[in-house]
C-alpha positions as CSV (number, residue, x, y, z in Angstrom):
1,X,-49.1,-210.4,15.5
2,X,-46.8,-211.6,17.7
3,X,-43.9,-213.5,15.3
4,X,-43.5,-210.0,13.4
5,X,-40.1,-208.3,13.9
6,X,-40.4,-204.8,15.5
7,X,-38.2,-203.0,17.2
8,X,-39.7,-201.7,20.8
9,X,-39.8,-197.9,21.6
10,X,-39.6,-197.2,17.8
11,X,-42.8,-198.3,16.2
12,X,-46.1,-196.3,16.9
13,X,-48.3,-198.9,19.3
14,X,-52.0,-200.1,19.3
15,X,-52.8,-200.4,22.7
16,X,-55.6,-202.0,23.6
17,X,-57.8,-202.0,26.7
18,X,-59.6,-204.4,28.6
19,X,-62.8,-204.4,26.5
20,X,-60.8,-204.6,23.5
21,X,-59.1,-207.6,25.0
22,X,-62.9,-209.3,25.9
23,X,-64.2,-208.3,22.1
24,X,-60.5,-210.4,21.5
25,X,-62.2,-213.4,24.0
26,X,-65.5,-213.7,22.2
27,X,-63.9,-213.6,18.7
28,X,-65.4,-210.1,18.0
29,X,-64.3,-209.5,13.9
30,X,-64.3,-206.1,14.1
31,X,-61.6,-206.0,17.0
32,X,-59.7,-208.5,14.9
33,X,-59.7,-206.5,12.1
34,X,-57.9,-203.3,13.9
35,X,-55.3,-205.7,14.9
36,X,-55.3,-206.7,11.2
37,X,-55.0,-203.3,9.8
38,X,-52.2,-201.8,12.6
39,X,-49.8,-204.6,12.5
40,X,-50.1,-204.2,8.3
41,X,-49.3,-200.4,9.0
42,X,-46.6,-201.2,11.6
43,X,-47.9,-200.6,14.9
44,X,-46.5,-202.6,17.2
45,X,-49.7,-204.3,19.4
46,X,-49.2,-204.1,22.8
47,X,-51.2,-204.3,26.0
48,X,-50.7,-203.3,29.7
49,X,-50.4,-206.0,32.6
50,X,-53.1,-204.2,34.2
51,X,-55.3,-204.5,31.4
52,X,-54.8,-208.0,31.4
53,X,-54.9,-208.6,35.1
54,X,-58.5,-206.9,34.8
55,X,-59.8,-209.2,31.6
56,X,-58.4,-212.3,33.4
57,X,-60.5,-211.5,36.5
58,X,-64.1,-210.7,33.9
59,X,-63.3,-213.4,31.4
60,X,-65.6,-215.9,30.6
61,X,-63.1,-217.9,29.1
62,X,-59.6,-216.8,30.7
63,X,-57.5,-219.4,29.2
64,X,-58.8,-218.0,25.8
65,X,-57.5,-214.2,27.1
66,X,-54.3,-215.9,28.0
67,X,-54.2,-217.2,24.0
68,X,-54.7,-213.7,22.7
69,X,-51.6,-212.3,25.0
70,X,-49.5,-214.8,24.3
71,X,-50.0,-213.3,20.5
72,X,-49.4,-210.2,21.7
73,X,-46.7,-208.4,20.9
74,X,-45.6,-207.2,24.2
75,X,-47.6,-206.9,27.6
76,X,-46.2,-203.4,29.0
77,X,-45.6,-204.0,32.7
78,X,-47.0,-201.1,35.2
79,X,-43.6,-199.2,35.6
80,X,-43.4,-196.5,38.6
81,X,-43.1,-193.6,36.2
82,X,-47.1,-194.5,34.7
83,X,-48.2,-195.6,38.6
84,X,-47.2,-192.2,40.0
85,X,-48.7,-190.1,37.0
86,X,-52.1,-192.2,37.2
87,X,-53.8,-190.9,40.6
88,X,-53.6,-187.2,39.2
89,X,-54.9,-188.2,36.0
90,X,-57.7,-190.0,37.4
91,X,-58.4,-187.0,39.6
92,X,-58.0,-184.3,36.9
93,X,-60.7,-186.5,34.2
94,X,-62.7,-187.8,36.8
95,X,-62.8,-191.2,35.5
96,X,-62.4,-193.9,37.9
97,X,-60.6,-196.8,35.7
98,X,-57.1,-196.6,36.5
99,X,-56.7,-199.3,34.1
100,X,-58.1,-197.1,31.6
101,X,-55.5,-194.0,33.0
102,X,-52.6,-196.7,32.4
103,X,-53.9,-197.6,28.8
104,X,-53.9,-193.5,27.8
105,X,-50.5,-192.7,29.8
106,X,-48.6,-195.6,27.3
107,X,-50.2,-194.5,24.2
108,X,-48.7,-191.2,25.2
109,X,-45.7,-192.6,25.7
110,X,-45.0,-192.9,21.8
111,X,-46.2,-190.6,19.5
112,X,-48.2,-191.9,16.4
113,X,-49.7,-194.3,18.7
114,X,-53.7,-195.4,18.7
115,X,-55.8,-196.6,21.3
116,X,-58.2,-199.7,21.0
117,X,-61.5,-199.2,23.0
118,X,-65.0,-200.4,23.9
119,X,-65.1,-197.4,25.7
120,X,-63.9,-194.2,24.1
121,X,-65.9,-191.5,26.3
122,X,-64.2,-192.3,29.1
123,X,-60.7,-192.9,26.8
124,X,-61.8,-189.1,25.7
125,X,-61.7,-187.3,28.9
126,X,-58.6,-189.0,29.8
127,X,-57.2,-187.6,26.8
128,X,-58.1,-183.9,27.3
129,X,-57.2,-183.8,31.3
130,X,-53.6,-185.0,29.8
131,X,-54.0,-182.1,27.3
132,X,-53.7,-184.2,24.5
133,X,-56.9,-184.5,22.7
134,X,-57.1,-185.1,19.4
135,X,-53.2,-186.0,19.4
136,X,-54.1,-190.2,20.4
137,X,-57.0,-191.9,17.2
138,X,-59.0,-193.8,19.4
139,X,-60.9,-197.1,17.8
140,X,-64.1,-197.7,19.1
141,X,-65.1,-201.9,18.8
């Protein structure tokens, strides 16, 4: 994953969110296996600071979470554009992860992208208050 050669902003992105991060942590094949599969297909594997941020603090084993980062191939920082869009979105869906508003908003943010989830209800509704259900494949672990 991370000593592949892509070139940010062009490649389609897996993003993953915190639960995909924790399935990561407790060696969880299936999870593996989407990362597997994207980076062969050319998705660029990428997660949010806040998602990490979030798996640090529930980790059973954080150094291990830190591991799996580092082989990450880019943690997005939480840039103001995403921070302002997130308290409408949350609103609008009615879901109450912003981490999980922050992990839809940079999918969005290049199309072809895919979203890595142990949670894709939530992911879901996100989705269609954004109007763009059914544009973002979401991969349940």
């Amino acid at each position: 994953m991370g000593s592949r050669v892509v070139r940010p902003g062009v490649a389609p992105r897996l993003v993953l969110d915190k639960g995909a991060l924790i399935a990561l942590e407790r060696d969880d094949a299936r999870a593996y296996q989407h990362l597997l599969t994207a980076a062969q297909r050319g998705f660029l594997i990428v997660v949010p600071t806040l998602v990490v941020l979030e798996a640090l603090e529930g980790a059973s084993a954080p150094a291990t979470v830190e591991r799996i980062v580092k082989k990450i191939d880019v943690e997005i920082p939480l840039l103001p554009a995403v921070t302002r869009q997130i308290p409408g979105l949350k609103r609008s869906s009615g879901v109450e992860s912003t981490t999980d508003v922050a992990v839809v908003l940079e999918a969005l943010a290049v199309p072809g992208s895919m979203i890595l989830t142990s949670d894709p209800i939530d992911i879901h509704r996100i989705l269609e208050a954004a109007g763009a259900h059914g544009r973002v494949p979401v991969l349940r672990i």
